[in-house]
FITOR-399349 format. One record per residue (C-alpha): chain; residue in one letter; y negated, z negated, x; residue number from 1. Coordinates in Angstrom, 3 decimals, padded with zeros to 6 digits. Layout:
FITOR-399349
chaine | residu | c2 | c3 | c1 | num
A | A | Y | Z | X | NUM
...
//
This chain:
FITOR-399349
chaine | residu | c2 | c3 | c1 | num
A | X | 000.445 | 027.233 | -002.167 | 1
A | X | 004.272 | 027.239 | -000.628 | 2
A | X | 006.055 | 030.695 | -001.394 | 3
A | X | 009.030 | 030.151 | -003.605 | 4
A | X | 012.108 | 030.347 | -002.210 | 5
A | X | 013.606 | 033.124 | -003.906 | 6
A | X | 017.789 | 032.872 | -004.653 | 7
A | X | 020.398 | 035.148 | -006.019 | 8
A | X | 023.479 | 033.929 | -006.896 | 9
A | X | 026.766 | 035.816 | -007.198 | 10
A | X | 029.234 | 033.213 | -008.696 | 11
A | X | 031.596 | 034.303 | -011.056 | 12
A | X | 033.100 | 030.383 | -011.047 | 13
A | X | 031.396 | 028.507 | -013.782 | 14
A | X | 032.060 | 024.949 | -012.249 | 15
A | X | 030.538 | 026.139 | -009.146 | 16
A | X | 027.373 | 027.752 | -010.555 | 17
A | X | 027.128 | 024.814 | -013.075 | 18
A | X | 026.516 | 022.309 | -009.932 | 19
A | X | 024.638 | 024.802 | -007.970 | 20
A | X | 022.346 | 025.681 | -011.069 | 21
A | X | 021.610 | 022.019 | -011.922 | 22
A | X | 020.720 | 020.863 | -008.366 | 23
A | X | 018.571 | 023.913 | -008.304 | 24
A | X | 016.647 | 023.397 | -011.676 | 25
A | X | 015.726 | 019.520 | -010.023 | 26
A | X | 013.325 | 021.527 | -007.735 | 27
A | X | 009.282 | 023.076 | -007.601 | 28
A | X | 009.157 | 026.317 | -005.338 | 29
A | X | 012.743 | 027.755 | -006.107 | 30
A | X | 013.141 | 031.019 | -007.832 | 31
A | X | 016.815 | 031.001 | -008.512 | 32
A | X | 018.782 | 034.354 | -010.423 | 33
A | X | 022.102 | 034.904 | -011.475 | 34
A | X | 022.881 | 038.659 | -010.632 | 35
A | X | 026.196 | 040.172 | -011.934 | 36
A | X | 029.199 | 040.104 | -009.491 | 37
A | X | 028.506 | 043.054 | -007.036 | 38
A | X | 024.942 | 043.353 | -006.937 | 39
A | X | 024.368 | 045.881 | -003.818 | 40
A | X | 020.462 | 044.962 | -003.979 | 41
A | X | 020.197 | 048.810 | -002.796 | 42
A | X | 016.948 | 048.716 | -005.543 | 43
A | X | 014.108 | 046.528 | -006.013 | 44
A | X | 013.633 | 043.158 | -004.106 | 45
A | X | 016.126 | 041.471 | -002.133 | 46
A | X | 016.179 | 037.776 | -002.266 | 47
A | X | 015.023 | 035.343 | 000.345 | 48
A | X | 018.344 | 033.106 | -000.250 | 49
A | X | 021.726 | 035.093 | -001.223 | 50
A | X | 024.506 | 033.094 | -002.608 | 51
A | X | 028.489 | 034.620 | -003.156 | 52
A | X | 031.570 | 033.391 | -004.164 | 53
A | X | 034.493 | 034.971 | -003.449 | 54
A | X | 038.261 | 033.980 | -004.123 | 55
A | X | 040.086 | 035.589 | -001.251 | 56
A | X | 039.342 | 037.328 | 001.740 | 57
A | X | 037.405 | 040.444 | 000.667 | 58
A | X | 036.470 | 043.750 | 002.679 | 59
A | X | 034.085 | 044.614 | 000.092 | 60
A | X | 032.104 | 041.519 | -000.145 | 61
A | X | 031.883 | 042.450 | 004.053 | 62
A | X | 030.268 | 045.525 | 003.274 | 63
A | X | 027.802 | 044.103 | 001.430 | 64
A | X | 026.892 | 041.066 | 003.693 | 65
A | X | 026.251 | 044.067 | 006.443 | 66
A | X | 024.037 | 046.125 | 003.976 | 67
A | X | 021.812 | 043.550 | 002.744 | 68
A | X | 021.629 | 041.835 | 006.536 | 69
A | X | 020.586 | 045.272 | 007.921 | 70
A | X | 017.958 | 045.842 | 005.003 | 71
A | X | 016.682 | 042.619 | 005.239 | 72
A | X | 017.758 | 041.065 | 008.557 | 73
A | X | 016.139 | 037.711 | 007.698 | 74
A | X | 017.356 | 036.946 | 004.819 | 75
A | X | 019.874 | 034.064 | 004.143 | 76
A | X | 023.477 | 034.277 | 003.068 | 77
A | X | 025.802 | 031.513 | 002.288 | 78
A | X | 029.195 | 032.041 | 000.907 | 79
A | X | 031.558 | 030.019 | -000.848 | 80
A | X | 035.150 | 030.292 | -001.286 | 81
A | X | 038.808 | 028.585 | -001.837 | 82
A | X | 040.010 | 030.975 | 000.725 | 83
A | X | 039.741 | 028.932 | 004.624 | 84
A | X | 041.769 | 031.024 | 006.463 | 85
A | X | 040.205 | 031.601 | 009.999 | 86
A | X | 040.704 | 035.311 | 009.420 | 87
A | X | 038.351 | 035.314 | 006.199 | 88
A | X | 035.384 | 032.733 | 007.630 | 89
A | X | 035.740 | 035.421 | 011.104 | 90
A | X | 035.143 | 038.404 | 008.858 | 91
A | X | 031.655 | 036.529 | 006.625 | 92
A | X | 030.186 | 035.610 | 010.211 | 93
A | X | 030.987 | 038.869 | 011.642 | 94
A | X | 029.742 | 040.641 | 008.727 | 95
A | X | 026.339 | 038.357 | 009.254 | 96
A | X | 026.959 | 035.326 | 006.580 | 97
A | X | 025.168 | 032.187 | 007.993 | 98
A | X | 027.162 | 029.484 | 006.323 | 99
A | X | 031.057 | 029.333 | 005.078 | 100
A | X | 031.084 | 026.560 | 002.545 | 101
A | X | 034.999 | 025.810 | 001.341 | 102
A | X | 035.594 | 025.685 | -002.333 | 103
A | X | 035.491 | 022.513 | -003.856 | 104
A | X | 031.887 | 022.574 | -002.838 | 105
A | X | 030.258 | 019.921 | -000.715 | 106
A | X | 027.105 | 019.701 | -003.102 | 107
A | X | 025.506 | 017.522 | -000.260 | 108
A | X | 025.995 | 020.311 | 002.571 | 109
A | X | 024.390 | 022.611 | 000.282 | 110
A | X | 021.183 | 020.691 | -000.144 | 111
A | X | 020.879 | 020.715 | 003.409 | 112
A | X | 021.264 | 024.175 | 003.900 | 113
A | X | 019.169 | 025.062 | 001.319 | 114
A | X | 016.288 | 023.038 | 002.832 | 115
A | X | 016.593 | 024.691 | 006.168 | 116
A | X | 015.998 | 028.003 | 004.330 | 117
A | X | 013.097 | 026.386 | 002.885 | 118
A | X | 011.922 | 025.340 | 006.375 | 119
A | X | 012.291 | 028.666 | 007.953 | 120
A | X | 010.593 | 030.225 | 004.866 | 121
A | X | 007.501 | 027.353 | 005.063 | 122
A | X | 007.301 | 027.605 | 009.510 | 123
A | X | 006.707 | 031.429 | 008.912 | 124
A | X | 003.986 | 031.404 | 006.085 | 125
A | X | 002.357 | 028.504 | 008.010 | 126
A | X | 000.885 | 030.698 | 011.310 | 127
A | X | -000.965 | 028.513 | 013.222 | 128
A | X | -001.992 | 030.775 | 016.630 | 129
A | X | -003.949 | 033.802 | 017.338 | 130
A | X | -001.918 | 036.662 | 018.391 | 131
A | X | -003.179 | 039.645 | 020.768 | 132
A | X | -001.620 | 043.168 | 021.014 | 133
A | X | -002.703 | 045.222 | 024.024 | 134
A | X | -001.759 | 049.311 | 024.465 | 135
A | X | -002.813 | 051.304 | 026.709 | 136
A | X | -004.481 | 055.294 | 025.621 | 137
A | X | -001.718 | 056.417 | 028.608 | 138
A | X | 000.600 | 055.541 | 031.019 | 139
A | X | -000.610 | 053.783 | 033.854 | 140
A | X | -003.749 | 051.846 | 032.923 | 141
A | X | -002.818 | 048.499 | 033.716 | 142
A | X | -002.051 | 047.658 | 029.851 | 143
A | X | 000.847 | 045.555 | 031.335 | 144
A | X | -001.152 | 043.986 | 034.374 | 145
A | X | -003.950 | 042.243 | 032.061 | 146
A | X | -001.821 | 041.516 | 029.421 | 147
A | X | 000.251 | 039.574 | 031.704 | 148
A | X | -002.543 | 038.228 | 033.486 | 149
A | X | -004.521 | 037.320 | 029.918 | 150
A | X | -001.202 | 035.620 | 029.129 | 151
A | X | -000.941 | 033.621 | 032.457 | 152
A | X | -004.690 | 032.574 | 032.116 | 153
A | X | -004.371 | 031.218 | 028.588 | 154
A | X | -001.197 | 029.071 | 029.977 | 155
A | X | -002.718 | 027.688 | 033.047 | 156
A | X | -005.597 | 026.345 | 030.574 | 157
A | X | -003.341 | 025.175 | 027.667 | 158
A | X | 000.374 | 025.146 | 028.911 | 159
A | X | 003.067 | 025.152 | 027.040 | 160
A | X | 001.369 | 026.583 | 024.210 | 161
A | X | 001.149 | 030.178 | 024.753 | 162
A | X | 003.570 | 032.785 | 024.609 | 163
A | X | 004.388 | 036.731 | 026.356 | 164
A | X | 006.032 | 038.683 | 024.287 | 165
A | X | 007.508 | 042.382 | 026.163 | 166
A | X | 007.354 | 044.852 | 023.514 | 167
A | X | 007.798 | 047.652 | 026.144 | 168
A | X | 011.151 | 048.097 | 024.818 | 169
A | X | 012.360 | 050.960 | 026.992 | 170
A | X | 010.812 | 049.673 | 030.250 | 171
A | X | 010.002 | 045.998 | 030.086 | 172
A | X | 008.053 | 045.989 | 033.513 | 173
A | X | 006.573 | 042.285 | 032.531 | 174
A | X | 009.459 | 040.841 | 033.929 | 175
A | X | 008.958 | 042.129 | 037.299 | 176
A | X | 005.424 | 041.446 | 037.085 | 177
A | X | 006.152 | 037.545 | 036.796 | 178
A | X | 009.531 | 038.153 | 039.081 | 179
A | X | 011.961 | 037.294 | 036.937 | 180
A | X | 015.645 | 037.554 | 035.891 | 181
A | X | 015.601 | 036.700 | 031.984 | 182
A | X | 018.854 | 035.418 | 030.928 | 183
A | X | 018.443 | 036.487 | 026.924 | 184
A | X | 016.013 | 038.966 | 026.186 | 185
A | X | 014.556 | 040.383 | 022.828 | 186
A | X | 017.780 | 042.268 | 022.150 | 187
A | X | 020.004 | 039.428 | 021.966 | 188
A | X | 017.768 | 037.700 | 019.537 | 189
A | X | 018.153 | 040.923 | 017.552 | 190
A | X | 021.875 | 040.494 | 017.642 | 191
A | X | 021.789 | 037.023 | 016.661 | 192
A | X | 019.374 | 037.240 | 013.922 | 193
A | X | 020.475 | 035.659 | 011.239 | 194
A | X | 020.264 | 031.965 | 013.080 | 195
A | X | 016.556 | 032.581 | 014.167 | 196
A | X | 014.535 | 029.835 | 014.231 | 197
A | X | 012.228 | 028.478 | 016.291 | 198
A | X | 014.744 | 026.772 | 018.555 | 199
A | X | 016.673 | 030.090 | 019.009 | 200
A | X | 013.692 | 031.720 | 020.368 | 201
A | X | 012.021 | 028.632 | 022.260 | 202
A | X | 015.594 | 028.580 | 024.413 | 203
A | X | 015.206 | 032.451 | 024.510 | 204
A | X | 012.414 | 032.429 | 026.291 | 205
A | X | 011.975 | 031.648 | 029.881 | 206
A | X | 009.544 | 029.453 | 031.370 | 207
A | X | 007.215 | 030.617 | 033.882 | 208
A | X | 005.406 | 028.170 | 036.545 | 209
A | X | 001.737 | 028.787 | 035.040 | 210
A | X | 003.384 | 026.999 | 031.786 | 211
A | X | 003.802 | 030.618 | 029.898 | 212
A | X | 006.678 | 030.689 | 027.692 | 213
A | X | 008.180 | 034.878 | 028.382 | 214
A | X | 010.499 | 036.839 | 025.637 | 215
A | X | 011.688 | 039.790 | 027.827 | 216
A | X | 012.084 | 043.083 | 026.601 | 217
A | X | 015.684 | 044.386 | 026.809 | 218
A | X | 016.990 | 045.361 | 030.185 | 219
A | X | 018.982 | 048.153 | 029.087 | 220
A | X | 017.072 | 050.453 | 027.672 | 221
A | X | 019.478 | 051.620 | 025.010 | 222
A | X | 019.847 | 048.312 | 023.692 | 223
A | X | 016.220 | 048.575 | 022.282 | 224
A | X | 017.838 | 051.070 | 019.671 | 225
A | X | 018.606 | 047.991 | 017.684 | 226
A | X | 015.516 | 046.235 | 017.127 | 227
A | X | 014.108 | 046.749 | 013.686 | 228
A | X | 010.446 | 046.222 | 012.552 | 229
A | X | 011.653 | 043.242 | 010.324 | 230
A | X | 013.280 | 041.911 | 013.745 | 231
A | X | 009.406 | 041.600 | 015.522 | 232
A | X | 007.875 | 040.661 | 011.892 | 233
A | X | 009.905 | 037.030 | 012.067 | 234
A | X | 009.826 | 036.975 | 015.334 | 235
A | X | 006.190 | 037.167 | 015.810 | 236
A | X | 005.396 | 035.175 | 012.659 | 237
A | X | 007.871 | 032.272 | 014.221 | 238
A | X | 005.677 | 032.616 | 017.009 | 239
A | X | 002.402 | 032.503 | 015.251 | 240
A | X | 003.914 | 029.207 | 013.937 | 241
A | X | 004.257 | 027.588 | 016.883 | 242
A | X | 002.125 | 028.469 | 019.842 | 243
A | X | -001.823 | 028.536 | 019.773 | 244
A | X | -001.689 | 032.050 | 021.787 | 245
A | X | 000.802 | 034.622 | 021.319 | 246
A | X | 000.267 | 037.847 | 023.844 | 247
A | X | 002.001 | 041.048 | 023.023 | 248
A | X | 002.323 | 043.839 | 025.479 | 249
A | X | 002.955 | 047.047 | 023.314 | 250
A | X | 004.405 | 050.483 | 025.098 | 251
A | X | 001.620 | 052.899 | 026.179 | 252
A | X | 000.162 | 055.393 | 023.507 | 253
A | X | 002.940 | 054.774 | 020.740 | 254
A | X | 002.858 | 053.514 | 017.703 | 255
A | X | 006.443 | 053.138 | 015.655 | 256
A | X | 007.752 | 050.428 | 013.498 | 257
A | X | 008.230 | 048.057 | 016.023 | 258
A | X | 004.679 | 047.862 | 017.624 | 259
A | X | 003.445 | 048.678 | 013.845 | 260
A | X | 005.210 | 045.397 | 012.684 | 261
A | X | 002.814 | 043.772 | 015.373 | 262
A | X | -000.058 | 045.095 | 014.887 | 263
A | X | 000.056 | 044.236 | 011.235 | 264
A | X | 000.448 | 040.568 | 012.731 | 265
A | X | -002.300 | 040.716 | 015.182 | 266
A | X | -005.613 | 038.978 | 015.239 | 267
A | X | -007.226 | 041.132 | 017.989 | 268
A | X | -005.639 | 044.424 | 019.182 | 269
A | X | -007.112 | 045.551 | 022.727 | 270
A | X | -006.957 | 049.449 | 023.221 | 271
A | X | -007.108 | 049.966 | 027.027 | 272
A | X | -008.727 | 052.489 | 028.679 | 273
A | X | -010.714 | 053.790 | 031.402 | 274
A | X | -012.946 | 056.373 | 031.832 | 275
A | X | -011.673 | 059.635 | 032.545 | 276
A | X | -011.645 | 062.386 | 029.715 | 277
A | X | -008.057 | 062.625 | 028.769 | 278
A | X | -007.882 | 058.391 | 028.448 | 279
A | X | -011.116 | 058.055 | 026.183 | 280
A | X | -009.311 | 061.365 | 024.392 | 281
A | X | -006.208 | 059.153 | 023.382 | 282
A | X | -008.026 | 056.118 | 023.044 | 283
A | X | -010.545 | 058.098 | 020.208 | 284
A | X | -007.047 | 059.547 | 018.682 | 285
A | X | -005.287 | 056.091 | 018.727 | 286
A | X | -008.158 | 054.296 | 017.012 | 287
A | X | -007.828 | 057.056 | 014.252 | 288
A | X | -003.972 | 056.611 | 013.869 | 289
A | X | -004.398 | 053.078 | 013.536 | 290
A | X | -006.927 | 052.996 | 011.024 | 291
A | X | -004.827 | 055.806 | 009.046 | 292
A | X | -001.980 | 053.163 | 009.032 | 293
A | X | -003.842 | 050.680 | 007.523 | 294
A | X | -004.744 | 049.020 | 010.569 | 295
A | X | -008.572 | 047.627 | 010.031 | 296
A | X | -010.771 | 048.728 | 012.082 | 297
A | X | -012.288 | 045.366 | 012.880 | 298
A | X | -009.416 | 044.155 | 014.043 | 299
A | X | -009.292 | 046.982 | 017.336 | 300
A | X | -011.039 | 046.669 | 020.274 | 301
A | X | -011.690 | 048.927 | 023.309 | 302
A | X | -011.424 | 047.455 | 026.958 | 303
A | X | -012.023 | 049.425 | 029.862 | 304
A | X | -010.172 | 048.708 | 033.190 | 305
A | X | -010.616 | 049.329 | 036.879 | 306
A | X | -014.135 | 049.883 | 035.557 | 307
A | X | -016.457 | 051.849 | 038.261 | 308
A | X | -020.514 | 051.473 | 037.837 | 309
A | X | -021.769 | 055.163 | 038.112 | 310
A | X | -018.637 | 056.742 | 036.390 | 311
A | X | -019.256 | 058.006 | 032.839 | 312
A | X | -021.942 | 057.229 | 030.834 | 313
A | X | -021.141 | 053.612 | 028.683 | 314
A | X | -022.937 | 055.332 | 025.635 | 315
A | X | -021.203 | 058.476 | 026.384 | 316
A | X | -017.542 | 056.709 | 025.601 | 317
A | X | -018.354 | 055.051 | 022.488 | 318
A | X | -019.647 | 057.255 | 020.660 | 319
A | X | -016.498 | 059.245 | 021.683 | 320
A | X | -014.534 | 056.186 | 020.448 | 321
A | X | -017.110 | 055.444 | 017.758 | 322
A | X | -016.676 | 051.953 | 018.953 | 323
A | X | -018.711 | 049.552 | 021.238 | 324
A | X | -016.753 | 048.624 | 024.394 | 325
A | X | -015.588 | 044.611 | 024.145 | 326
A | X | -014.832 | 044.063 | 028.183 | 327
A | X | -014.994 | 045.976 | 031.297 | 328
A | X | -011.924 | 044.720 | 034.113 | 329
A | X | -013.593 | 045.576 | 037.278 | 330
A | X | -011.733 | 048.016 | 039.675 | 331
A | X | -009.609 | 045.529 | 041.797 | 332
A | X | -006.837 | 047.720 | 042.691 | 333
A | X | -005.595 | 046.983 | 046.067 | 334
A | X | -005.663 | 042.899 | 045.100 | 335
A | X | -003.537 | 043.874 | 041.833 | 336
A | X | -001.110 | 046.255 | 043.241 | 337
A | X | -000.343 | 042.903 | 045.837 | 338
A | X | 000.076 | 040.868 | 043.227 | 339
A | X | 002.564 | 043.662 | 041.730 | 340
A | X | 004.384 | 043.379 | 044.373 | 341
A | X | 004.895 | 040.164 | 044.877 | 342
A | X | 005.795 | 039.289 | 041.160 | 343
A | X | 002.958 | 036.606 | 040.963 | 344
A | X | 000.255 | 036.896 | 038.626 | 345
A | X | -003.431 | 038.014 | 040.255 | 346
A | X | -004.668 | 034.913 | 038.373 | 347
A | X | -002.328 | 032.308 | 039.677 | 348
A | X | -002.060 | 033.707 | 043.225 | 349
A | X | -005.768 | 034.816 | 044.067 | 350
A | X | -008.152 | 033.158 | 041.279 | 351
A | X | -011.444 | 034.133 | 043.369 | 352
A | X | -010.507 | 038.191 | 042.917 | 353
A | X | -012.814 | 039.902 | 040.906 | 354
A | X | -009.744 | 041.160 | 038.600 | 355
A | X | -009.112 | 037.471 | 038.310 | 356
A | X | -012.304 | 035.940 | 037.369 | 357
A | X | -013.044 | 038.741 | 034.957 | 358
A | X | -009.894 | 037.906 | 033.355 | 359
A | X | -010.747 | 034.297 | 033.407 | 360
A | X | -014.097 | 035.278 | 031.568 | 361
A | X | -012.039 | 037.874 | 029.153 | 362
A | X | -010.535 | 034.452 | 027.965 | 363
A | X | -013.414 | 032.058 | 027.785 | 364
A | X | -014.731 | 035.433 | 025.377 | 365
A | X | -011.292 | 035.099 | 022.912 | 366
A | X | -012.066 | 031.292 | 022.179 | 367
A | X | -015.707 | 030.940 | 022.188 | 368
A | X | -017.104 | 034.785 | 020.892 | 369
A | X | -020.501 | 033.227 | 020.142 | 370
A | X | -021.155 | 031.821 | 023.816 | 371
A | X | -020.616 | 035.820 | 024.831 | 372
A | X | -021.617 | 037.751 | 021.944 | 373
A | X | -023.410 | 039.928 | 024.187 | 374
A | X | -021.558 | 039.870 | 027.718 | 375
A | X | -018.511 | 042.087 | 028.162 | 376
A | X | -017.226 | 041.291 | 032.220 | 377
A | X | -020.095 | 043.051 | 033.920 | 378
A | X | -023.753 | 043.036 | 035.110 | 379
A | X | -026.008 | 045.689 | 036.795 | 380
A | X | -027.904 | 045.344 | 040.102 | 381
A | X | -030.489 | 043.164 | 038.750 | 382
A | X | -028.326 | 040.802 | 036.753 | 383
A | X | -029.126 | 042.167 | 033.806 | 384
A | X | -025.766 | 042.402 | 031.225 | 385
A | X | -024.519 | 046.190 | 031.176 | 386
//
C-alpha cells in the first residue's frame, strides 16, 4: 500500500483553498489539513507537503520556511502569493521554499507539482537494492580499502548499478583511494536539499571506470557540520531506490546520527576487525552499542582482515564477540598499500592478488549465501574450510 501524501495547508484566501481543496478531494493517497495561519509545526508531526499563502513579502513566513526545512529537511514547501516581486520569490527560495506559485493560481502547475511530491514520496518507500555499511573496531583496519574494493567488485560484475557512498565525513579518504577530484560532494547535496531527487544525486555522483557510481564525502572537513541524519535517511533511501548495491563506508569506531541514520537503512552491516586484543575489544563493545540502539543483531556481521593463520585462536574471538566470524580478508598488505598509492582499486588493477580474489569471493557470498553457507575466505593446509 502507497503512503499517503500528507498536506498542510496555510491559506487564509478562500478562493484559493476552495480550488486547492477540490482538486485535492478528486484524489486516493492524499491526507490534506487545513492548519490555522501560523502553524510553527514545533509539536507533533510535520507534514510531507506544506502549503502557504502569503499576501506580501513576509519575514515571518521566512522564519518559518527555515524552521520546518531544518526539522524536516525533506519535506516539501510551495508557496503562493499576489506578491512577484523578485525581492519576495529571493527571500521563499533562500529561506528553502521549493516552488513560488503567483496568485491567481495556475491550478494546472499545481497538479504537477503535487505529483512530483508524490513521486519522490513513492521512489523512497519503493527500495529496490541491498545496502552494506562497513566500520571498522579502530583506525586503520582497512574498513575503507574493502569497502572500496567490495564496491568496485560489485560494479565490474553489474555496472552501472551500484553505488559508494563516503560517510567518512571528516576524512573522506575513498576519494583518493579511486584517485579522484569530485566536483559535488555529500555536502553540497546537503545544501541543496530541498530539490533532491534522484537526478540531483545521479549528477552528484562521479563515475568511476569499473562502472561504480561515487558520492564523496565533503572535502572540507568543517563542512560535514551540516549534514543531518534526515540528510543520509533520503539520501540513502533514494539510493536504495535506484541501484541494486549501495556500499557505505562509515568512520572508524563511531556511531552518531549520521552513520545511525544508515545503519537503520542497512541490510548487512560488516564490523571489521582483526585480531589483536584492543580491535576484538572495540569490535565486542561496538556490537553491544549497536544492539542497545536498536540495531538487530542479525543484521551485524564480523569480518576479519589481513587475517594471519596461527594468530589468535578463531574460537577464542567469537566468543569474545559472541558472534561467528562471516569472512576472513587474507593479509595482502604490500599488494594493497600499491594499490593505495596508485588510486586504483586492488580488484581492478591486480585481480589474481589474494586480497583481490577473496574480495571477489566476499561478493559471490552477498548474492548467493546458500552456495557458501559454510565458507568464510579461507582454508587450512589440507583444504579443509577454517
Amino acid at each position: 500500500m502507497n503512503k499517503n501524501l500528507e498536506i498542510a495547508l496555510d491559506i487564509a484566501e478562500p478562493s484559493v483553498k476552495n480550488d486547492i481543496c477540490q482538486y485535492l478531494s478528486d484524489f486516493e493517497n492524499i491526507q490534506a489539513t487545513e492548519v490555522p495561519e501560523g502553524t510553527s509545526f514545533t509539536g507533533g508531526s510535520v507534514p510531507d507537503l506544506a502549503v502557504f499563502y502569503v499576501k506580501v513579502r513576509s519575514e515571518e513566513l521566512a522564519d518559518r520556511i527555515r524552521c520546518l526545512r531544518q526539522k524536516k529537511p525533506e519535506i516539501g514547501i510551495l508557496v503562493i502569493s499576489p506578491d512577484k516581486t523578485p525581492e519576495h520569490i529571493v527571500d521563499l527560495m533562500k529561506a528553502g521554499a521549493d516552488e513560488f506559485l503567483p496568485n491567481p493560481l495556475d491550478i494546472n502547475r499545481f497538479k504537477s507539482l503535487v505529483e512530483t511530491f508524490r513521486r519522490k514520496l513513492a521512489s523512497m518507500a519503493g527500495a529496490r537494492g541491498r545496502l552494506y555499511s562497513f566500520i571498522s573496531a579502530k583506525g586503520g583496519l582497512g574498513s575503507t580499502v574493502v569497502a572500496v574494493n567490495t564496491a568496485s567488485a560489485l560494479a565490474m560484475k553489474n555496472q552501472g548499478s551500484v553505488a559508494l557512498l563516503d560517510m567518512s565525513l571528516q576524512s573522506g579518504d575513498s576519494s583518493v583511494y579511486l584517485d579522484s577530484k569530485p566536483q559535488s560532494t555529500l555536502a553540497d547535496i546537503c545544501r541543496n536539499f530541498h530539490r533532491l531527487d534522484f537526478s540531483l544525486l545521479k549528477t552528484s555522483m562521479q563515475k568511476y571506470s569499473t562502472g561504480l557510481h561515487y558520492l564523496a564525502a565533503p572535502t572540507e572537513p568543517e563542512d560535514s557540520v551540516a549534514i543531518q541524519g534526515a540528510h543520509l535517511r533520503k539520501i540513502m533511501q533514494i539510493a536504495k531506490g535506484n541501484y541494486e548495491d549501495v556500499v557505505v563506508d562509515c568512520t572508524s569506531m563511531q556511531v552518531d546520527e549520521c552513520s545511525l541514520e544508515a545503519f537503520k537503512t542497512s541490510d548487512r552491516i560488516f564490523l571489521l576487525t582483526d585480531l589483536s586484543v584492543p580491535a576484538v575489544r572495540n569490535a565486542a563493545r561496538l556490537c553491544k552499542l549497536l544492539q542497545r540502539l536498536g540495531i538487530s543483531s542479525e543484521q551485524v556481521e564480523v569480518v576479519v582482515n589481513r587475517f594471519i593463520r596461527g594468530g589468535a585462536p578463531l574460537q577464542t574471538v567469537e566468543s569474545s564477540i559472541r558472534k561467528k566470524i562471516f569472512w576472513l580478508f587474507p593479509n595482502d598488505f604490500t599488494e594493497v598499500i600499491n594499490s593505495i598509492n596508485e588510486g586504483i582499486p586492488l580488484v581492478k588493477s591486480k585481480p589474481g592478488s589474494p586480497f583481490s580474489k577473496s574480495v571477489v569471493e566476499f561478493v559471490e557470498k552477498l548474492k548467493n549465501p546458500e552456495g557458501f553457507r559454510n565458507y568464510r575466505g579461507a582454508k587450512g593446509v589440507l583444504g579443509k574450510v577454517i
